[in-house]
Phi, psi and omega in degrees: 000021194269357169284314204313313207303305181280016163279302188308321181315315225271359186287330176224058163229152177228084185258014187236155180265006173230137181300150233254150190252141178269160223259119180286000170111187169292121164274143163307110164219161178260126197301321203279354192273148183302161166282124129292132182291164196245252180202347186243140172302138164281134174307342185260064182347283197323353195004312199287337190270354211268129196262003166193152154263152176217103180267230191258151167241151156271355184264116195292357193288112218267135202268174161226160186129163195272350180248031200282276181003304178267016163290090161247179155232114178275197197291317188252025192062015156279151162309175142301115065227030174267011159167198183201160215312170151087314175318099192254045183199167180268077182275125185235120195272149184275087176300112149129027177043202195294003172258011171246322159300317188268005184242013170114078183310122193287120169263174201263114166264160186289111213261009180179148203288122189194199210226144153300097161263320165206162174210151165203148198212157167128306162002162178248149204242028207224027164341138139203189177317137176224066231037270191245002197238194179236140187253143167246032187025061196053038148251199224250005181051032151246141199300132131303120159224172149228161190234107154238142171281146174276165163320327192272352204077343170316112169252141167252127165270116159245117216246167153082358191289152177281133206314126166066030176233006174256128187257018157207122017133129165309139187134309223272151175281097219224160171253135172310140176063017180266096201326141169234329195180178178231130199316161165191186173213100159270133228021203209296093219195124184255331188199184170288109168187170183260135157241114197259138166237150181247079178274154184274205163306316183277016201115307205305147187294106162287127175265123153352291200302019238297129187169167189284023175242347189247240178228169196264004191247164174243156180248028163263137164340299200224084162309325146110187168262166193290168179052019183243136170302151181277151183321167159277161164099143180230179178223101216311119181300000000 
């Protein structure tokens, strides 16, 4: 039960760094038609540790309510816990929280061939529940990322990474599958997880995911079958 609990923490977190692109509502797609492949690697090698997704919602409605949080629409119009209000990223829970973290956290690779734009490391890294809000244990709640840009102006963001584990630097140049860092949980972080963003050239926030709430094409190399992770390895725009 160690997801559930930290999917509901994550139910009262605002855990992500970039605001949400506002939202036309469900696109039409046909369910029964193959996914087109898209171009990014899943960020995670480890596949096998990661114990839950919590994605992007689609649903434009900003909700209220003591349950507003678990008002969503995810890529295929489920609720929560396949995401939650607001939410503009792909969060991949770390299975077995912080006795899996300290015991050698999985690293966060470059999910397509990029540019360094920003990064920060140093952080403390062991954000969690702290009755209904999240404690960083009187430390500043900011997050280790990286941010990279693509050929295209396309950026992937990776938050939440662990203290002395981000290895590379504005500037630098990196290749799909090139370690950037390792999951952790840093700044507004309720448990150990990635939060991966897909933004386009104007910003707006992109869901990964190809389904009738998102588009029909997708932007993982190999999206997989639902509730199954995407393949590793990309493909070049």
């Amino acid at each position: 039960m160690p997801a559930l609990f930290a999917l509901l923490a994550l139910l009262a977190c605002e855990s992500d760094p970039a605001p949400a692109a506002p939202d036309e509502g469900p696109v039409a797609l046909d369910t029964a038609a193959e996914v087109v492949p898209g171009r990014f690697g899943f960020p995670i090698p480890e596949r096998e540790r990661i114990d839950a997704l919590v994605g992007v919602d689609h649903d434009p409605v900003v909700q209220t309510g003591i349950l507003a949080a678990g008002l969503c629409d995810d890529y295929l119009g489920r609720p929560f816990p396949h995401c939650y209000d607001e939410h503009d990223g792909s969060d991949y829970l770390l299975d077995g929280g912080f006795p899996a973290m300290d015991a050698g956290s999985p690293d966060v690779v470059a999910a397509e061939d990029g540019v360094v734009v920003d990064a920060h490391d140093g952080e403390y890294d062991r954000c969690h529940v702290e009755g209904t809000g999240i404690s960083c244990d009187g430390n500043s709640g900011i997050a280790n990322y990286v941010i990279l840009e693509h050929t295209d102006g396309w950026r992937t963001l990776y938050w939440h990474l662990q203290k002395d584990s981000v290895g590379v630097a504005v500037g630098d140049e990196v290749t799909c599958g090139e370690v950037v860092g390792r999951i952790g949980s840093s700044g507004y972080s309720s448990a150990p997880h990635l939060h991966f963003e897909v933004q386009d050239a104007s910003g707006a926030v992109v869901d990964p995911y190809a389904g009738p709430y998102s588009q029909p094409e997708s932007e993982w190399a190999g999206q997989g079958l639902v509730d199954e992770l995407p393949e590793p390895g990309c493909t070049q725009p």
